[in-house]
C-alpha atoms as one frame of an Amber mdcrd trajectory, in Angstrom:
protein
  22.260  -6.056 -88.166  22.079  -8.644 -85.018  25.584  -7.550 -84.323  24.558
  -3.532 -84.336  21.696  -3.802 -81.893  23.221  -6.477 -79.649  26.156  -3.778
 -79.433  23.485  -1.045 -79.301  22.033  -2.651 -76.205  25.390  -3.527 -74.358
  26.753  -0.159 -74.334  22.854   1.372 -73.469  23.433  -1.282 -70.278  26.872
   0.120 -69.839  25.902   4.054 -69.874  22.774   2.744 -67.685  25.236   1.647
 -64.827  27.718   4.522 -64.808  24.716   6.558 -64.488  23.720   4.432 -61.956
  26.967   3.862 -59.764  26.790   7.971 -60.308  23.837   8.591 -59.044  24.526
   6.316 -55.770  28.016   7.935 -55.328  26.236  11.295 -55.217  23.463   9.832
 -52.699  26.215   8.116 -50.713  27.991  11.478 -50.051  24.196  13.618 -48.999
  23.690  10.500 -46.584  27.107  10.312 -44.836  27.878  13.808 -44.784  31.525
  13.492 -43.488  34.124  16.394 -41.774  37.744  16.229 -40.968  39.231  17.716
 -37.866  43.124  17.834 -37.097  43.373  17.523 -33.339  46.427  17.927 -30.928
  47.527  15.004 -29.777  46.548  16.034 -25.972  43.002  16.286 -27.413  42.651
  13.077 -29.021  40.310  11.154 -26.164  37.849  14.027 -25.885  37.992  14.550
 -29.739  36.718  10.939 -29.978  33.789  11.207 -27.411  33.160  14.795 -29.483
  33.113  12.629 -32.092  30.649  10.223 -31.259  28.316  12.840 -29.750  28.427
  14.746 -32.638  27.499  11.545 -35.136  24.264  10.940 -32.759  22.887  14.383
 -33.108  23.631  15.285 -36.901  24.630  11.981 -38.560  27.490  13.877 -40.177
  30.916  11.841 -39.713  33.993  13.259 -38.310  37.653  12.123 -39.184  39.912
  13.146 -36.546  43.514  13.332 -37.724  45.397  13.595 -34.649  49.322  14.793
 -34.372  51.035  18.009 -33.123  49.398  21.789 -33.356  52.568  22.475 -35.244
  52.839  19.676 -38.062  48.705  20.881 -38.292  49.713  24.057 -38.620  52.306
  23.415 -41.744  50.017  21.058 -42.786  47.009  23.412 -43.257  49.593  26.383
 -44.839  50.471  23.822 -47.556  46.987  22.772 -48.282  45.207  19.585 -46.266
  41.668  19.505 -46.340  41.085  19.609 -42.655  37.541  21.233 -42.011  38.356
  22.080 -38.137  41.834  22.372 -36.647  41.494  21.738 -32.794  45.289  23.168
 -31.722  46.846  22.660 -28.096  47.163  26.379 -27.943  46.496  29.886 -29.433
  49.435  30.951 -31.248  49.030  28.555 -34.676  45.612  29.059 -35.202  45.663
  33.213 -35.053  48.677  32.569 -37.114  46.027  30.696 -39.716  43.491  33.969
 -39.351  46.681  36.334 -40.193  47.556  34.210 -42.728  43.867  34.221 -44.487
  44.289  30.277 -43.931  41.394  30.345 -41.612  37.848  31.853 -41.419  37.290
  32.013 -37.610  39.021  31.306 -34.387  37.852  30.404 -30.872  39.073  29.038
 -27.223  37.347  25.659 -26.777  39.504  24.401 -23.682  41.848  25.235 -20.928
  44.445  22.830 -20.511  45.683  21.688 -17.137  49.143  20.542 -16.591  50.152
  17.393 -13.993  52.872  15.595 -12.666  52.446  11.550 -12.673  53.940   8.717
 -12.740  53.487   4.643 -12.215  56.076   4.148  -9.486  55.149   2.113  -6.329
  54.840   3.090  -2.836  55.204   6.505  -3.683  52.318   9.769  -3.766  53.346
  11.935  -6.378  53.202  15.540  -4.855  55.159  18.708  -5.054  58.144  17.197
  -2.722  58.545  14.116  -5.481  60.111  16.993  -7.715  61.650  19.291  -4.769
  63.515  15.954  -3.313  64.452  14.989  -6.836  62.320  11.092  -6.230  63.042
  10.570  -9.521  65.896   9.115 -11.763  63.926  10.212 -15.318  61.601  13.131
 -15.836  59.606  13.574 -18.798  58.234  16.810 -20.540  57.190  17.976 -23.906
  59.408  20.136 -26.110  59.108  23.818 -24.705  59.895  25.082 -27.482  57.856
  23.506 -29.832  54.725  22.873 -27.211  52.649  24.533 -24.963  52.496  21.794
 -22.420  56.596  21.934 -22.516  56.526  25.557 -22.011  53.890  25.023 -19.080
  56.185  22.113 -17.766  59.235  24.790 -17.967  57.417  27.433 -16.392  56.402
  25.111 -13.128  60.037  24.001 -12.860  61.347  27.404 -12.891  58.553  28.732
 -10.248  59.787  25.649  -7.670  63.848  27.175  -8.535  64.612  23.399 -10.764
  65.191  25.095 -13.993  67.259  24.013 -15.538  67.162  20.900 -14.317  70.015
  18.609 -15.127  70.093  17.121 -18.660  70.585  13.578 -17.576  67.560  13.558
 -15.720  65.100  15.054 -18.499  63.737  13.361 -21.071  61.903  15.264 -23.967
  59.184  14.454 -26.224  58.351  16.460 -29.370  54.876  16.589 -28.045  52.992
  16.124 -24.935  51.455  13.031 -26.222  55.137  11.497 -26.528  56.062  12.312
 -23.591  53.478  10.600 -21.812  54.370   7.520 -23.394  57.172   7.991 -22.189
  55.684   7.705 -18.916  53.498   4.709 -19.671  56.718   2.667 -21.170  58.365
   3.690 -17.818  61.137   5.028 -19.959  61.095   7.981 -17.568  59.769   7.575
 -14.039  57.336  10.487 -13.951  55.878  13.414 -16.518  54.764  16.774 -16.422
  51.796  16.142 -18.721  48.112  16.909 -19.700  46.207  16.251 -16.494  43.611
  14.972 -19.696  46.263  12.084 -20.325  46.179  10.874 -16.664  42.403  11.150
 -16.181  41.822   8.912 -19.619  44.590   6.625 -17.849  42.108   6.381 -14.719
  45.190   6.987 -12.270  44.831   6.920  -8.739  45.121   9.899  -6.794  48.318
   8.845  -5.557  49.705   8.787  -8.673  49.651  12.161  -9.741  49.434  15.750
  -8.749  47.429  18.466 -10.356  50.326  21.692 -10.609  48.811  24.714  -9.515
  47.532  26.999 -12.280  49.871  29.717 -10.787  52.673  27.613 -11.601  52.734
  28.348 -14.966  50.812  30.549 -17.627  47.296  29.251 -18.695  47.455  26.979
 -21.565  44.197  28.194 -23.791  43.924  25.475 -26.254  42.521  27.514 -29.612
  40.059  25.900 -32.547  39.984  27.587 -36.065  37.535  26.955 -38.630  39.644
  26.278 -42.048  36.159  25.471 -44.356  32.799  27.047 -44.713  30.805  24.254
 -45.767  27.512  24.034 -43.636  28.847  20.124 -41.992  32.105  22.499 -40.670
  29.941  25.299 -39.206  27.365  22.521 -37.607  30.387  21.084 -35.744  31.856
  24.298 -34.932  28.772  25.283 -33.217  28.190  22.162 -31.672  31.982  22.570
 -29.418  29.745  25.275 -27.881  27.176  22.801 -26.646  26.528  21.661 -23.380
  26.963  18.175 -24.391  30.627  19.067 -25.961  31.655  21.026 -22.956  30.444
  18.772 -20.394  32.934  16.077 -22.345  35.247  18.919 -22.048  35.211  19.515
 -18.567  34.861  15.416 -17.743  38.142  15.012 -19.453  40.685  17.066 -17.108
  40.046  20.606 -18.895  38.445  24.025 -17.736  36.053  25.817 -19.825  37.912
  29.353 -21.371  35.797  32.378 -20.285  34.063  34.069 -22.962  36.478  37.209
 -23.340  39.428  34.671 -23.718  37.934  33.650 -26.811
């Protein structure tokens, strides 16, 4: 009989803390509401100071997953559980909207494209291309990214496309080929003028390409869930605070009938 009740009590104890590590799982997950975002990799520094402003206001979490528009793109056909997609351009997240792999779709940035570079004793200007200053020149893919189709666009508007193959070296994304810059691997880059301002580089040591140069890159968000922690943060990239970040971080704000 001893046996039967002390068993009777050890398995009430054990039902008693399943309930309980239960009941603190579910409270855990109301108190740290949490989203995740897939962000382009050009994005990635204003995504994280997005991030942070976001977490003061709401207290809902944000996991940024950061890596091409494209690989977020296949990524969100085949099923990841991104909340937000934050694209470097238009094209993949109307794609999601055709695709009924998205619920809404807005512009959120302009991007700005720049040349720069960490060589001494020299301004980077339009003449460091013209003159050919350079032994290496980076760019992003143009045909995979929208800062390599901006980069191609400027070269062909100062008569350098296509420039000789021994001189250009290409990243699979704008984020790779500004490291490519920072490894000095190539000598300059025609990159997110976001990248150089989060790299705090002198004026010398780039030059801002006029927006005539090439077509405007609109950088595109798409909202993928409809739980209410998504829609908060999808408003909230419409808030002052958000687009001040924005603008602060080398981008233009998209006029409304862009969106």
């Amino acid at each position: 009989m001893g046996v039967l009740v002390v068993s009777f009590v050890a398995r009430t104890k054990l039902l008693f803390r399943i309930l309980l590590i239960g009941l603190l799982l579910s409270l855990s997950q109301t108190l740290y509401a949490q989203i995740t975002v897939a962000v382009a990799s050009n994005f990635s520094v204003p995504a994280q100071a997005i991030q942070s402003a976001f977490l003061e206001q709401t207290d809902i979490e944000v996991n940024l997953a950061y890596g091409s528009s494209g690989k977020h793109y296949a990524q969100i056909i085949l099923g990841a559980p991104f909340d937000v997609f934050l694209s470097a351009d238009s094209h993949s997240p109307e794609l999601l909207i055709k695709e009924n792999k998205a619920i809404a779709v807005k512009a959120y940035a302009q991007g700005q494209l720049a040349l720069s570079g960490f060589i001494e004793n020299k301004a980077v200007d339009e003449n460091t291309l013209k003159r050919f200053n350079f032994k290496y020149l980076s760019i992003a893919n143009p045909k995979l990214a929208p800062y390599g189709r901006a980069a191609k666009e400027a070269l062909l508007h100062l008569g350098l496309w296509p420039l000789d193959s021994e001189k250009l070296v290409t990243g699979e994304n704008v984020g790779q080929a500004w490291r490519f810059v920072q490894s000095k691997a190539a000598d300059f880059g025609l990159v997110a003028m976001s990248q150089v301002k989060a790299a705090r580089m002198s004026a010398k040591q780039f030059w801002l390409v006029p927006r005539q140069y090439y077509s405007p890159i609109i950088q595109k968000a798409a909202l993928i869930s409809d739980n209410e922690d998504a829609l908060t943060f999808w408003r909230f990239l419409n808030s002052k605070k958000a687009e001040q970040i924005i603008l602060n971080s080398g981008y233009l704000l998209v006029a409304p009938n862009k969106d």
